[in-house]
Each structure stands twice: as C-alpha cells, then as structure tokens.
VMD Tcl script that draws the C-alpha trace (Angstrom):
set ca {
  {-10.80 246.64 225.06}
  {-8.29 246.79 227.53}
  {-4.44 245.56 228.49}
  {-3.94 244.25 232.22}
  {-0.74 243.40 233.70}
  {-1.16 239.67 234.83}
  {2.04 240.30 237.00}
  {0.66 243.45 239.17}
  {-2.76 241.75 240.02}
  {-4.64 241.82 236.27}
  {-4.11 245.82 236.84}
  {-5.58 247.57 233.77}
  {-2.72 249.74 232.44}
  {-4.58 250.57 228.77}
  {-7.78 250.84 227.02}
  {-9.51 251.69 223.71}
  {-13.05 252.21 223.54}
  {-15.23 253.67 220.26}
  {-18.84 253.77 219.73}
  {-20.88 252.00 216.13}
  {-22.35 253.92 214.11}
  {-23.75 254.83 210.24}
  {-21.83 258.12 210.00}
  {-18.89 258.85 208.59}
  {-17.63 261.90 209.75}
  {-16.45 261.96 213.51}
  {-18.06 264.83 215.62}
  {-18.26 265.85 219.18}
  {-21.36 264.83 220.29}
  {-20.09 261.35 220.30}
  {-18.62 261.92 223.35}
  {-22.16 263.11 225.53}
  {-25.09 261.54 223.74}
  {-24.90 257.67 223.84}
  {-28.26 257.26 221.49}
  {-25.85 257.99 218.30}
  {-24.37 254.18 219.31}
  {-25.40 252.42 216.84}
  {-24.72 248.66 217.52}
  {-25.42 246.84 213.70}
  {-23.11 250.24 212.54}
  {-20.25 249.44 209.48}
  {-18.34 252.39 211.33}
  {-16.48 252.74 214.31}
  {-15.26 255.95 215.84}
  {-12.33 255.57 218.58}
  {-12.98 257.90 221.47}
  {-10.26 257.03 223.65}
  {-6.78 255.30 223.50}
  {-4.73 255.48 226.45}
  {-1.52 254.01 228.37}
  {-0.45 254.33 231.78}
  {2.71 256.45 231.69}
  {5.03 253.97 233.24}
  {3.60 251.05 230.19}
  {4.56 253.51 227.24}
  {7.31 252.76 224.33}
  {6.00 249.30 224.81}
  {3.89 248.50 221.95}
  {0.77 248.40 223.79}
  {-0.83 251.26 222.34}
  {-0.01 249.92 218.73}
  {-1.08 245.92 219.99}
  {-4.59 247.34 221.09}
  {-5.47 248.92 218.18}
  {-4.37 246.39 215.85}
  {-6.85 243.95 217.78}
  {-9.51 245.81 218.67}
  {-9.53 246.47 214.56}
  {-9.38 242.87 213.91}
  {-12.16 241.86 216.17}
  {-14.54 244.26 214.91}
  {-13.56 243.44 210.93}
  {-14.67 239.73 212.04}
  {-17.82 241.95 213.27}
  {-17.80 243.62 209.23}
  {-16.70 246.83 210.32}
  {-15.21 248.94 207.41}
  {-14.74 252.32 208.69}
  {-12.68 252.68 212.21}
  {-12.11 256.76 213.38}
  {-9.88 257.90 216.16}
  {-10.68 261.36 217.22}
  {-10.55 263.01 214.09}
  {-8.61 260.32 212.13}
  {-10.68 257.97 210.21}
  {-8.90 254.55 209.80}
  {-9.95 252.59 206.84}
  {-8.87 248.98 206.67}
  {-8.53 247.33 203.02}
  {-10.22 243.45 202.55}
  {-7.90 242.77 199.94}
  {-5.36 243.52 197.78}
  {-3.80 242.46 194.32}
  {-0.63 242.14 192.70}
  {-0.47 244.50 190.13}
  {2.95 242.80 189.39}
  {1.61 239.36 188.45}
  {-1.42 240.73 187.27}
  {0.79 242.19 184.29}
  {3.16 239.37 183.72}
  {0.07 237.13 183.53}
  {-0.85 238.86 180.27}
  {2.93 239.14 179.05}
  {3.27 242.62 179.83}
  {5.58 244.68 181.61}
  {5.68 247.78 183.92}
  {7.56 249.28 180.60}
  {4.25 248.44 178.61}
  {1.88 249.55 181.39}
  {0.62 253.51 180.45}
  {-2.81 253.79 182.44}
  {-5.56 252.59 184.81}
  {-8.86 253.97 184.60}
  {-12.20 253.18 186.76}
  {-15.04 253.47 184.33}
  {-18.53 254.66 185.03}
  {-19.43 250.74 184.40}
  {-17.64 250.18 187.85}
  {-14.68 248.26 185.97}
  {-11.17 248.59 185.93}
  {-9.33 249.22 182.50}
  {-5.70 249.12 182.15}
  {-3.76 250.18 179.06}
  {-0.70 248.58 177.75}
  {1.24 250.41 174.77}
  {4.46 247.43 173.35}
  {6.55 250.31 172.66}
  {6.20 253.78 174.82}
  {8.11 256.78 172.93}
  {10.33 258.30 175.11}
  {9.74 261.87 175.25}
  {11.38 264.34 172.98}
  {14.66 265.77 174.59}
  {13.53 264.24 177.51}
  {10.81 267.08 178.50}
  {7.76 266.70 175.82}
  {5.66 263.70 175.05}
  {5.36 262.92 171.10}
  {1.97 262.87 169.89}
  {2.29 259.42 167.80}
  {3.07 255.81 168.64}
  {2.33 253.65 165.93}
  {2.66 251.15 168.38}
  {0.16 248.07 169.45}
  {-2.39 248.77 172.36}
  {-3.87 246.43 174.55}
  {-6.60 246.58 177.07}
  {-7.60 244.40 180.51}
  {-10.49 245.14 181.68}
  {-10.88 243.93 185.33}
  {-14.82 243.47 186.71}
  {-14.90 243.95 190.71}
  {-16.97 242.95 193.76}
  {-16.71 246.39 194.87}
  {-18.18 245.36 198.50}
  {-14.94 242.23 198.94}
  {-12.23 244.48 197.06}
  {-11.56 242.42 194.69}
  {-11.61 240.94 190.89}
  {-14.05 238.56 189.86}
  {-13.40 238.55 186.04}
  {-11.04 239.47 183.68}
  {-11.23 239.81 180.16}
  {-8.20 240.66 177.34}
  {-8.52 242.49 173.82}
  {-5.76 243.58 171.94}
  {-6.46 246.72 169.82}
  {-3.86 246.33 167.34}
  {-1.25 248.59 166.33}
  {-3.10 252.69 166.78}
  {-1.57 255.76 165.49}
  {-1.70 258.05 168.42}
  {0.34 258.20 171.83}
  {-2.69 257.42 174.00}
  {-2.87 257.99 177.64}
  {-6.05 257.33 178.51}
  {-8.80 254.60 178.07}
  {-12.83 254.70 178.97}
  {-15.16 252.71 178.34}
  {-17.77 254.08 175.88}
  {-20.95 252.56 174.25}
  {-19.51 251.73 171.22}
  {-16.32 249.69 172.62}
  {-13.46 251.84 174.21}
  {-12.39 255.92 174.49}
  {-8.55 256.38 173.70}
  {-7.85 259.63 174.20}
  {-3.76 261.01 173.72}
  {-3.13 264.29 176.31}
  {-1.29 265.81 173.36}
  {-2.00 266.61 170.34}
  {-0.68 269.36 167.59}
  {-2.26 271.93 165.53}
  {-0.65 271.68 162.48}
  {-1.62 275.16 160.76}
  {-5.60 274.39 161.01}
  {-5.52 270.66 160.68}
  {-5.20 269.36 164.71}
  {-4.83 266.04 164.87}
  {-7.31 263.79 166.04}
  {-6.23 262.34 169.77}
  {-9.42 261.02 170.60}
  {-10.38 257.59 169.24}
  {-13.88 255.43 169.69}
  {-12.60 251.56 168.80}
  {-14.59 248.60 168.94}
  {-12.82 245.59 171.37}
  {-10.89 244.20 168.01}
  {-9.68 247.98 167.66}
  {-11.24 248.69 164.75}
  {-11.74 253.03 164.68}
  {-15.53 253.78 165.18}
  {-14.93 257.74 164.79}
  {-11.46 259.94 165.27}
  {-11.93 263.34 166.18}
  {-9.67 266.18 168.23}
  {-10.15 267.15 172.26}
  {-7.20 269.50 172.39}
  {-3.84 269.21 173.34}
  {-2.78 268.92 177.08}
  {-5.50 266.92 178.55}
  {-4.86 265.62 182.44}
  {-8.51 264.19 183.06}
  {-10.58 262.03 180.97}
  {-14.25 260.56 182.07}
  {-16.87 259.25 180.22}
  {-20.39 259.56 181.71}
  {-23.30 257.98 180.12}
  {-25.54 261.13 180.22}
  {-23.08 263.88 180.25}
  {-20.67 262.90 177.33}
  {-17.12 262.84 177.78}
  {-15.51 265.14 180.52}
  {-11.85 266.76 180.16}
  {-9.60 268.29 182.06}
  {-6.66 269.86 180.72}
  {-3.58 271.38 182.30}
  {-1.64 274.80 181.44}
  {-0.44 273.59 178.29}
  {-3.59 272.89 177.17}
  {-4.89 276.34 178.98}
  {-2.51 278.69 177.63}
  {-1.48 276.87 174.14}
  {1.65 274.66 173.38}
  {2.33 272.27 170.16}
  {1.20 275.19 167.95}
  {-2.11 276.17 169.59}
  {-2.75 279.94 169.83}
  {-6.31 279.56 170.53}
  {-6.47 276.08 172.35}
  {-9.56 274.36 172.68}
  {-8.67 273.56 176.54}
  {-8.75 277.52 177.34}
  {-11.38 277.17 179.33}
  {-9.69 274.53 181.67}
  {-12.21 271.97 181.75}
  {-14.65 271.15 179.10}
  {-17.28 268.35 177.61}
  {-17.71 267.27 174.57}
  {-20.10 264.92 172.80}
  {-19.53 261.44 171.37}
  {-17.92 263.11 168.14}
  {-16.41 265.82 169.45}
  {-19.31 267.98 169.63}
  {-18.93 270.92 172.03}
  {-21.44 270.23 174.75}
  {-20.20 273.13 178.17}
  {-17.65 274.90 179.28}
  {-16.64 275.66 182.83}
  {-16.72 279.18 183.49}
  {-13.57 280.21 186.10}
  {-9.99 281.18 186.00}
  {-8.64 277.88 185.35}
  {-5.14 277.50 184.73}
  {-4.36 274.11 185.62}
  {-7.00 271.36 186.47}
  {-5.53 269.25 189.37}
  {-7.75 267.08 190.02}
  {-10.93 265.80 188.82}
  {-14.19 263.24 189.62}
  {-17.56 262.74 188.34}
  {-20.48 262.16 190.76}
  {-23.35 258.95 191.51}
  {-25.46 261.82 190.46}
  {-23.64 263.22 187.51}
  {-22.10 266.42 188.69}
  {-18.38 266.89 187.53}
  {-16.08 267.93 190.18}
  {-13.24 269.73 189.78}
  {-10.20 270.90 191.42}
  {-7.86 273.77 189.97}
  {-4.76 276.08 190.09}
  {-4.01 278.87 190.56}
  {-6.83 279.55 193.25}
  {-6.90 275.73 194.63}
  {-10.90 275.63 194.82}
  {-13.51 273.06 194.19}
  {-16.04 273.04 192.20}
  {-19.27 270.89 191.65}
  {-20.78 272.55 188.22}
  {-24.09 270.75 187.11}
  {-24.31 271.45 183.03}
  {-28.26 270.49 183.44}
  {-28.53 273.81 184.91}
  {-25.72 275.75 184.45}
  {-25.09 275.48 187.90}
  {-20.95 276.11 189.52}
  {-21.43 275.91 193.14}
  {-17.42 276.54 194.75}
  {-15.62 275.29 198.00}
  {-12.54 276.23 199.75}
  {-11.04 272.85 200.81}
  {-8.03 275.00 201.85}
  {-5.22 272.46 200.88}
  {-2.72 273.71 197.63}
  {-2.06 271.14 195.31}
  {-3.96 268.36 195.53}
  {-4.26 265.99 192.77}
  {-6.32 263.11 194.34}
  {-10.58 263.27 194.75}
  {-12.97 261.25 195.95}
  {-17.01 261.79 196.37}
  {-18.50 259.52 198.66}
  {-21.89 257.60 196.92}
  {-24.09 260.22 198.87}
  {-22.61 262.82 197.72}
  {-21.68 264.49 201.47}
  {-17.89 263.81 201.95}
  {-14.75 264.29 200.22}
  {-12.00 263.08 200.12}
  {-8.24 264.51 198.97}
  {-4.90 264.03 199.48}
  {-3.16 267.16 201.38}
  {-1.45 268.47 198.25}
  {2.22 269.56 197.36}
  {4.71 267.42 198.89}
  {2.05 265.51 200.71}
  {-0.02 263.86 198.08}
  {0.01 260.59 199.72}
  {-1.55 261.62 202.58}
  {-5.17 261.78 202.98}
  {-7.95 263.71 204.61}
  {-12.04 263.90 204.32}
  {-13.97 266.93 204.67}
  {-18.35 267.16 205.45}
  {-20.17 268.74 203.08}
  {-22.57 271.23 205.63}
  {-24.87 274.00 204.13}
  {-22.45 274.61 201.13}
  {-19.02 274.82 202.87}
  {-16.39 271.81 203.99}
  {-16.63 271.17 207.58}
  {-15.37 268.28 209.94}
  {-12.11 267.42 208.48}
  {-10.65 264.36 209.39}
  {-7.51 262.70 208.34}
  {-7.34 259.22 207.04}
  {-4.95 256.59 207.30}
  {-5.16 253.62 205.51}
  {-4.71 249.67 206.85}
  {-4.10 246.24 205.98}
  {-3.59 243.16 207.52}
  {-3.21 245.02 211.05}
  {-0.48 247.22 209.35}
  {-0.48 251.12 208.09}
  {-0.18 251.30 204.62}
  {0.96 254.55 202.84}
  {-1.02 254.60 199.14}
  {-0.86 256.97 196.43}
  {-4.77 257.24 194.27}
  {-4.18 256.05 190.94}
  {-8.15 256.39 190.13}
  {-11.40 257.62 190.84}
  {-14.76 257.89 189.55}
  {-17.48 258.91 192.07}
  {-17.49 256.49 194.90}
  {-14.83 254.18 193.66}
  {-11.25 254.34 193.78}
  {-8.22 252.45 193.26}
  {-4.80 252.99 195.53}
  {-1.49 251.43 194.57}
  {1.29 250.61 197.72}
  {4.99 250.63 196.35}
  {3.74 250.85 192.88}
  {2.76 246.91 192.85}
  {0.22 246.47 195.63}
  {-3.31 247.52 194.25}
  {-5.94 248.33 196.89}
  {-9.74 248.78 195.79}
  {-12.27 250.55 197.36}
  {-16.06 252.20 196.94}
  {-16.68 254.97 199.81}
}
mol new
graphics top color blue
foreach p $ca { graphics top sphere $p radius 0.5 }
foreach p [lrange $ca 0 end-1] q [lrange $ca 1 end] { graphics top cylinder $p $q radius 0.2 }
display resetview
C-alpha cells in the first residue's frame, strides 16, 4: 500500500508492505525467503512502514496503517505484526456497562468474571459486598445473595450468542470466585479462617437454584481458581495463603499452588519456592501453568507425570497469561507498573524465544486493555473498565 502526492506528479512519498502467513511469531527470514508468503494466511507480518522525511508529523504513517488493516480484515485477517510488534485487531466488543444494568445489577454488585473450561463466560454478582475490615482485610462471610450470568460465545466473531441468569440465593461465604463444575457451579471465597482446628469451608459446589451440593475448605488466601474436567480443581494462592494469616500456622496453600479433588481431596502439589503465585492458566492439553514470586519463573507442571518443566520469561511481576491453543506461544503482560502492556514469547526447544510485543486494535484505533481472564486459549480484556473485548489465540 502506498501514499502519493497527487500535487507533485502521483510521487510516492510512503508505503507499507507485509507478507500472509500461518505463523504467529515474526522472524527474520521473512525478509529473504518469499516461499513463507502464504496468500490464504489469517496473519500478516508488516515488514516495512516508511515516510519520506519532508511528509512526516502528517498522519500518513498512522492513515496507512489504519487502512491497510482494514482492507485486509475485509480479507479475514486476525493477526497483523510489524517488525516485532504483533497487532491484534478485536471484531467486537461489549458493554459490560449495559450488560449489568440489563440484569439490575451494578458495578457495586459486580465481584468476578471467570472463563470456564466449557468456553463460557461467568460473572458473579454479590447484593451486598462487605467492605473490608479496617479497610486492609477482606471478611470471610457475606450472608449476602449471589447471582450468576453465564454468557455462551462465538469465540471465532467475539461475541455473545446466549445468555442465561440464576440467582443462587442468599450464601454464607464472601466468595470471589465462580467455575463451572459438573454438578452446577464452584464458589470458592480467597479467605478463609482456621478457627482452632475447625477452618471454615470457602469452597462451595451449588446446583443453578443454589442449593449446596458439598462445602469443604481450600485454604485461606487463594488468587487463582480453575476447574478442569480431568485434573480437578486448580489453586493458586498468594503469600497469605503461603506463609499463614487468619490463624493458619500450617496453611494448606504452603506449597503455593495446589489441586484438589471435587471434595476437597488432596490430589498434587507443586514442588518450588513459591511465595506468591502471580499468575496462572490451564492448558488445551491440561498442563497448569504457573507464574510466581519471588523468582518470577514459569512453570508448565504435568501431575500425569510428575513432570515441572521451568522458563525464564525474564519480566518481574506479571499477573496476566495466556497459552495459545497449540501450546507454542505465550503471552504476558510486562509486569510491575506495566501490566497493561503486552508481549508474546516462542516456545523453542524448552526456552522463550522471539519476543514480540503486542498492541491491541479496534475500529482502526489502539486500544490499551487490562486481562480480566484466561483459560488456555481464551481470554477476556476489559478497556476503561466497561468495554469488554473477547478473544481465543
């Protein structure tokens, strides 16, 4: 695509040009071998953008890409990269603000979304959030009424094709997180107290009327909650839930992450020098990823075979993961201070190579999103906390 200058003779004064292909992770040989063009491609890598010196601080740079992206979305391109910046344009979005007043809630009410291994969306409502005591620690009780939506989504168009309502009636704990489960619905509270040998039970199975199916206790200071079909349910807890808080000498989340099975059963423990877990996903393939402080490594353990294979993705404090459906990119965001920004790193012979860093569009525009969810592939992004993005990598 280029820009000419109709005054001076149609004399080209900018160009972008990119090459279609499969691939996901920008590389070098792009540039020399042609036969990686692949014209039916979802992906399109940007080789060159350029502006004739005296044309600059115009907007031409900015107008080129914003139709050269257009043009090839008409084309179902998904994926556009730019050296080593991957830009990834959105095909929809929702209104996370109207989405809650449609069910008579408010951002006051709203305490969670969650991506299930089901591919839906949940989102938790509690009528009447405790505030936290002196400001600083979260009670463990509500006695409040609950309430689930659970969104179904075209994962390929971005967006929701069903949406279905069920209030759980008033619930005991101060829940924080909901999964779907194969009785009905996990609640799960991240705190929970000891009480001199009788803990109390923050993890709830409820049918869709809210009726308890079994109670039993995951620990106090939980920041990850999945449910996998196969594995059980997957926790990560953070250094309250490490090192003991709420009367816990001998917490059950010393290990940092841990599963358990459908009643609480102890099912594996990860085996490194957790203190915090940052960030968390479960694999298409069932592998639990994890992400933790104080070393800032990742970690894909397989509890099949006991297996804890580490990375150094070299960023400190990241809270945000992604694992691309075949299981050979990752993505973060670039941790403390930056955790809305984004990058993606190759998964080559064991180590992360090929980082590139991702920036996110919509309608033509940049958008700057924070990751609200993630399980495997699938993630949801939220712009100004109202604008909800949805995408499957």
């Amino acid at each position: 695509m280029v820009i000419k200058d109709r005054e001076n003779d149609g004399k080209i004064v900018g160009f972008l040009n990119g090459i279609a292909t499969n691939e996901r992770i920008f590389r070098d040989e792009f540039f020399t071998d042609e036969s990686l063009h692949e014209p039916d491609g979802e992906t399109v890598m940007i080789m060159g953008l350029d502006v004739l010196r005296e044309y600059r601080k115009m907007g031409l740079a900015r107008e080129l890409v914003f139709n050269y992206c257009r043009k090839e979305q008409a084309r179902v391109r998904r994926n556009k990269f730019m050296n080593k910046k991957l830009l990834i344009e959105f095909k929809n979005h929702i209104d996370l603000g109207d989405l809650i007043k449609k069910y008579n809630h408010s951002f006051d009410e709203y305490v969670t979304m969650q991506i299930g291994f089901d591919g839906n969306v949940y989102i938790l409502f509690n009528k009447n959030i405790p505030e936290r005591i002196d400001g600083m620690f979260v009670p463990t009780e509500s006695n409040s009424n609950y309430s689930v939506l659970l969104l179904q989504i075209d994962w390929n168009e971005e967006k929701i094709i069903n949406e279905k309502y069920y209030d759980l009636g008033v619930q005991k704990m101060n829940y924080s997180f909901v999964q779907p489960i194969s009785e009905g619905l996990l609640l799960v509270s991240s705190r929970c107290r000891f009480n001199k040998g009788n803990p109390e039970n923050n993890a709830a199975i409820v049918d869709f009327n809210g009726n308890i199916i079994d109670e039993f206790c995951l620990g106090d200071g939980i920041s990850h909650c999945f449910v996998h079909p196969d594995l059980g349910i997957v926790i990560g807890y953070f250094d309250e839930g490490v090192f003991g808080n709420y009367g816990w000498n001998n917490p059950l989340g010393a290990c940092g992450v841990r599963v358990w099975g459908r009643g609480g059963q102890d099912i594996w423990q990860a085996d490194k020098n957790i203190y915090d877990c940052y960030a968390m996903n479960i694999s298409e393939t069932g592998t639990i990823w994890y992400y933790y402080y104080d070393e800032f490594k990742l970690v894909n353990a397989s509890i099949n075979n006991s297996c804890e294979r580490e990375y150094v993705p070299e960023i400190d404090g990241a809270v945000s993961l992604i694992i691309s459906k075949d299981n050979l990119t990752i993505m973060m965001d670039k941790g403390y201070d930056a955790n809305d920004e984004f990058v993606a790193k190759k998964i080559i012979d064991d180590k992360l190579c090929d980082e590139v860093h991702i920036s996110f569009m919509y309608q033509g525009k940049c958008r700057k999103v924070s990751l609200i969810s993630s399980y495997g592939s699938k993630a949801a992004f939220v712009e100004n906390g109202t604008c909800l993005f949805l995408r499957s990598f």
